[in-house]
N, C-alpha and C positions, 0 to 999 in steps of 0.2 A: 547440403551444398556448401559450397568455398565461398568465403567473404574474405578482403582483408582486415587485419587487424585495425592498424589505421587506413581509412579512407583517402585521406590525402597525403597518401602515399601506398595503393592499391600495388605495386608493384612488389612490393616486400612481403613480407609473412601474413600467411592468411589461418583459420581456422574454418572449420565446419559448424554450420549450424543446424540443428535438427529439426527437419519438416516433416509435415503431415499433410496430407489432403485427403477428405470425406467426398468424394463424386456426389453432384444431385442427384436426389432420386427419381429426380424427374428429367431427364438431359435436353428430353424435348423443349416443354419449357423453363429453363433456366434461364434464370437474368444476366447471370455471369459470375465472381470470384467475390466471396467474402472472406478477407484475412482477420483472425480473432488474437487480438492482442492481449495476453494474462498480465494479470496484476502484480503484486509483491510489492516492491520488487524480490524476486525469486520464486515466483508460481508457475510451473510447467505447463506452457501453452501447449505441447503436445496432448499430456495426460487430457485436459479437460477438453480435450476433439476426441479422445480414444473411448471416455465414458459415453461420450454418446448425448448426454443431457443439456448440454448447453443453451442448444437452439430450438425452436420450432420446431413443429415436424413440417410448417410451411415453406421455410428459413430452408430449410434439409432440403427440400425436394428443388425449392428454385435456386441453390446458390452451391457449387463447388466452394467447400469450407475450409481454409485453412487457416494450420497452425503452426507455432513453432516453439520452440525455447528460444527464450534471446540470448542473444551473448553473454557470458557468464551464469548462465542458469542451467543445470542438470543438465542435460547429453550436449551442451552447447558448450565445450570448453571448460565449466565451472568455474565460478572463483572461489581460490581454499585456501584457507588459512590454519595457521596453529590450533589443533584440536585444544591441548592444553591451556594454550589463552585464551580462547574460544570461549573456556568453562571457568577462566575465572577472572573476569572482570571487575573491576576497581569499583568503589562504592561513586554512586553521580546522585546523591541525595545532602546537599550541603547542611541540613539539618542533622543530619547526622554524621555532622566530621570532614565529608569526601573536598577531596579537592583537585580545581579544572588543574595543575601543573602532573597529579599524577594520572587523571583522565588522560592528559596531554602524552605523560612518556609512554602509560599501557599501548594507547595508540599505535605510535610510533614504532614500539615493539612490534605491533601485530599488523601493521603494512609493512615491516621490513617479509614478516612471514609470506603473506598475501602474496608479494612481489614473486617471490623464493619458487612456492607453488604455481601460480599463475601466469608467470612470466608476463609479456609487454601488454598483454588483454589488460591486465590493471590499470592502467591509463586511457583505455578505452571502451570503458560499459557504459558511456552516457545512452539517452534515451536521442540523440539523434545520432550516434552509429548507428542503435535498434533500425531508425526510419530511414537510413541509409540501404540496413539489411534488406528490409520491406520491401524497398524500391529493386533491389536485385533479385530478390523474390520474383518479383510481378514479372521482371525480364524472361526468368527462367520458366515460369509460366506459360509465356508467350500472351501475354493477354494485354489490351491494351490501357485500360483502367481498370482498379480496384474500388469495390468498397470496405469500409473498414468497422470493425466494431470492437473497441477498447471499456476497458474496465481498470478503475482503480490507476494502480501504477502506470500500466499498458497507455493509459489517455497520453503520458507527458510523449509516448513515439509517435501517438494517433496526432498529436500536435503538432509534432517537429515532423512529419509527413506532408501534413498541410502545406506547412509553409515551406518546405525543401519540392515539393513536386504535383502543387496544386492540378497543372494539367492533368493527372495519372490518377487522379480521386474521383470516382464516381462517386458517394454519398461517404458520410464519416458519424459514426455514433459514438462520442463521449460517456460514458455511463458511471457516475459519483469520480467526478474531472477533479483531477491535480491541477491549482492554483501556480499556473511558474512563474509568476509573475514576483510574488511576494518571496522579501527577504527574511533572511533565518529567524529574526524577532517574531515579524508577522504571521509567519510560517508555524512556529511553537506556541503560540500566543492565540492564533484561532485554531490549530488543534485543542491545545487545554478548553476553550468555550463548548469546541464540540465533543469532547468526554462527559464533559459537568453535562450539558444539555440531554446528554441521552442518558445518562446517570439519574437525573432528575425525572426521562419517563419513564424510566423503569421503577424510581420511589411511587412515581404516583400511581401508574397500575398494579405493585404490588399494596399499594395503601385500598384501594378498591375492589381489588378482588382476593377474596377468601380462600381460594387454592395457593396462593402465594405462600410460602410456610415460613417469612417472615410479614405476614402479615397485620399480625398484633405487635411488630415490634417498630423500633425507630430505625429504620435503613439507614438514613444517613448515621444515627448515634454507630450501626452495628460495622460501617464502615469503617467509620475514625478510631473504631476499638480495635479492628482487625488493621488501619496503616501503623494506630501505635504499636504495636503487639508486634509487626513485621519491622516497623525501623528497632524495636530493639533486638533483632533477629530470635523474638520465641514464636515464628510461624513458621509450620514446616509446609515445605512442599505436596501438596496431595498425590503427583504424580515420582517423584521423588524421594521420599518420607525421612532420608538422610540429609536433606540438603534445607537450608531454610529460606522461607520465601520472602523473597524483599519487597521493599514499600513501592520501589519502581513495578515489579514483578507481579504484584496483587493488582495494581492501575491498569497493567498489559492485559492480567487474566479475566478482570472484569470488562476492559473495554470492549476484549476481544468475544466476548459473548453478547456485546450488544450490536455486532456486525451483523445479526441474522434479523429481528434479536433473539438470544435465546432465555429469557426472561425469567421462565419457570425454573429450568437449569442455574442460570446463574443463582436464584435466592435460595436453589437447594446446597449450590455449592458456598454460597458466603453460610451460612447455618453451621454446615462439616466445617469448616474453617475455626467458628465462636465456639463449634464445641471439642476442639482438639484442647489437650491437658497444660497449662499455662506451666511454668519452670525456667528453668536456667536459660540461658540462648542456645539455639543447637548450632554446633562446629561442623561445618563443612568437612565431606571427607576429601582431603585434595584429590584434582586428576593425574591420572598414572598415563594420558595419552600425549604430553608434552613430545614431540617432534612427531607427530604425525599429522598427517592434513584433513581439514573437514570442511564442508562448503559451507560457506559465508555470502552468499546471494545479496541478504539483507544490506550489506556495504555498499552495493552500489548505488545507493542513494547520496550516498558523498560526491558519486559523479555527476548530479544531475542540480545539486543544492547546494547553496553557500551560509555557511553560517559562522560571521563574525564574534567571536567571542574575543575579547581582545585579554582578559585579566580574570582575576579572581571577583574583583569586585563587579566586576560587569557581568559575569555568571551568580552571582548572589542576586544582581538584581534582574535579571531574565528570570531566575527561580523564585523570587517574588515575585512576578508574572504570570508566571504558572499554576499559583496559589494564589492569588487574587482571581485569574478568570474559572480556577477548577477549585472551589472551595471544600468541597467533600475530597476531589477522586486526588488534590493536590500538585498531579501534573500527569502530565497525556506522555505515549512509549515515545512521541517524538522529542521529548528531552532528551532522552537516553541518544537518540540516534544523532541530535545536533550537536550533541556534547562531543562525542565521535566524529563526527565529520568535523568541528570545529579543528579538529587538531591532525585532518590527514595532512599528509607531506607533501600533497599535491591540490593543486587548484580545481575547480570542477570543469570537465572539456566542455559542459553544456550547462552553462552559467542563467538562471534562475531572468526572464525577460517578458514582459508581455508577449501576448499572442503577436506575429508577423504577418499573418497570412492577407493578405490584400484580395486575391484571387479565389477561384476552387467552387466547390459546391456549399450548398447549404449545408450546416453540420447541425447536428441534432444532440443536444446535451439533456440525460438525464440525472436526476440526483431526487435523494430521498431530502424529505423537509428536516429528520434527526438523525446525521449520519453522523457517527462515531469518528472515523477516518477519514474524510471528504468533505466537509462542510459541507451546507448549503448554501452559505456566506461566499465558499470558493465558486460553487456554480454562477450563484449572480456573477460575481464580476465575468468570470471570464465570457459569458453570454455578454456580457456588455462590451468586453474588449476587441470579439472575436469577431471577424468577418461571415456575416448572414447565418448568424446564430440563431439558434431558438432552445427556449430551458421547457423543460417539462416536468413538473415537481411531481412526487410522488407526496402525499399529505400525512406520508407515518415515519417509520421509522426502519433502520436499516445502511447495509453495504452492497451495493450494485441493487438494481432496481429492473431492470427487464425485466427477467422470469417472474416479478413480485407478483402481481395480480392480472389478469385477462387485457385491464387498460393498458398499462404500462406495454406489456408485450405486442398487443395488437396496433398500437400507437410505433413501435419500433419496425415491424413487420413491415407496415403497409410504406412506411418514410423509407427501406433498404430497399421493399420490393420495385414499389410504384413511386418513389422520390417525392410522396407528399407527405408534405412538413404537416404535424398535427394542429387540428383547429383548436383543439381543447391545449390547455396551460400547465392542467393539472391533474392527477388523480386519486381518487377516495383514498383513503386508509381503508385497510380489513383489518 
């Protein structure tokens, strides 16, 4: 369907965004429209309606499910940027040399691209266009309210829905909620907490159980051997094997296996890391794709967050921040991304503010007790901030929390189906 670019100014150029709807299986009794908001930013809300797994088979049969890509994400426009610079970004590790002015011009260079490919969408992929989209969604429908169920990224539209068109919300589930509240320090600062935290249960359950095949060893010693190893670029990439893995890049690839978590995986793959052949540094082979375009999704987080980096020395001490609250992992992939945002050339159209919502339905926030990407520190607050909130902690570990065990999901089910907010707080670990 047709959106415009900018909302307020709907008259001018618009773009297509790509929808999906899964029919209940049960038409008789259906509640009405659940619209499933993906994460990323840049996760194709279409794809995960097309797999089919998402929901319940209860969810399926009483709710007409829709999906979409949001603005700037695969069949919605994309945002694209220089393939070439894409591949070769500046070093953002000040321990090893990098510095925020050439962070700053890489920048500069690759939203001149963005723009280039992109056109004027680049000034508007915030997360309340998304809930703008939403709302013209629901029209096209024909339905009088929606309810919503967000994850991850998806939560900052499920937010700016709220409070843009409370009327029009039948129920709303946050599930491991984005903090907009907090500024770019606070922001990077209780990310790094929530790396080291889930870093640390993965030490400890690999210290306790004997299938772990760093078991008898020091996880955090085998960590700090494989950040040294990768800031002096002798780690190669395991997926790559020409290119070498950096000390940002190793933090990404471990965090990113404790979203599940994937525990066993991860201690098999730091292991093949300790026992790659120690030597010279490996030289990148340059890219040969320099003026062609490749999506860049992950940018749009510059639309939605502001992060003040004003000098060199104010990013040396943010990066001491990073390494005081992540002492192993030494800082979380949102460095990388605030360092980048600190120096777009443009302000963020949906600037970082408490919850608004005064009005609306109850909202239902879930969040795991040790999430990598999400705090659980971000849940409290915003459950405190938000208008007739309620948190439901899941008491392990992980990224999105519904599908996790029988609790979590039957506790989400019956709050979308039958609008009752759950009596329980919390639920088990498995």
């Amino acid at each position: 369907m047709s959106v415009p670019i900018d909302w307020s100014r709907p008259e001018e150029a618009s773009i297509d965004v790509a929808v999906v709807r899964d029919p209940a299986d049960e038409p008789a009794h259906k509640v009405g429209t659940l619209i499933s908001l993906a994460g990323g930013p840049g996760t194709s809300g279409i794809d995960e309606i097309l797999r089919g797994d998402k929901f319940s088979a209860e969810l399926r049969a009483r709710f007409d499910i829709v999906g979409f890509d949001p603005r700037g994400v695969r069949r919605s426009h994309p945002l694209q940027c220089d393939a070439g610079l894409a591949m070769t970004r500046p070093g953002m590790v000040p321990d090893t040399g990098a510095k925020l002015d050439e962070v700053r011009s890489y920048t500069r260079k690759l939203a001149d691209t963005c723009r280039q490919y992109t056109g004027p969408l680049i000034d508007h992929l915030d997360s309340a266009s998304v809930a703008r989209d939403i709302e013209a969604i629901r029209a096209a429908l024909g339905v009088d309210q929606i309810s919503v169920y967000s994850r991850s990224y998806g939560t900052l539209a499920a937010q700016a829905y709220a409070e843009l068109f409370p009327q029009r919300l039948r129920a709303s589930v946050l599930d491991s909620v984005d903090d907009h509240s907090l500024d770019g320090a606070a922001f990077m600062a209780s990310e790094a907490r929530a790396g080291e935290d889930t870093f640390t249960e993965f030490a400890s359950w690999c210290a306790r159980d004997e299938q772990c095949v760093l078991h008898d060893a020091d996880v955090r010693g085998t960590y700090t051997e494989l950040y040294d190893r990768a800031a002096r670029g002798e780690l190669r990439d395991p997926i790559a094997p020409d290119k070498p893995l950096g000390p940002l890049e190793l933090s990404m690839k471990v965090t990113h296996r404790l979203y599940r978590p994937e525990w066993s995986r991860l201690a098999t793959e730091l292991r093949a890391l300790l026992d790659q052949p120690t030597g010279s540094p490996i030289q990148p082979t340059p890219p040969t794709l320099r003026g062609e375009p490749t999506p860049m999704a992950e940018l749009i987080v510059c639309s939605d967050w502001n992060f003040d980096i004003h000098d060199q020395r104010d990013w040396l001490r943010l990066w001491r921040e990073q390494n005081d609250n992540a002492p192993t992992l030494r800082a979380h992939f949102a460095w990388g991304a605030g360092s980048i945002c600190s120096g777009w050339p443009s302000e963020p159209a949906n600037p970082p503010h408490p919850p608004a919502n005064q009005s609306g339905p109850s909202i239902l926030i879930l969040n795991s007790l040790h999430d990598p990407a999400t705090p659980n520190e971000w849940a409290r607050q915003v459950a405190a901030q938000t208008h007739r909130a309620t948190l439901l902690t899941y008491e392990g570990w992980g990224h999105g929390i519904y599908d996790r065990t029988p609790c979590t999901t039957n506790a989400t089910d019956r709050y979308l189906i039958d609008g009752t907010i759950p009596a329980l707080v919390s639920c088990p670990a498995t």
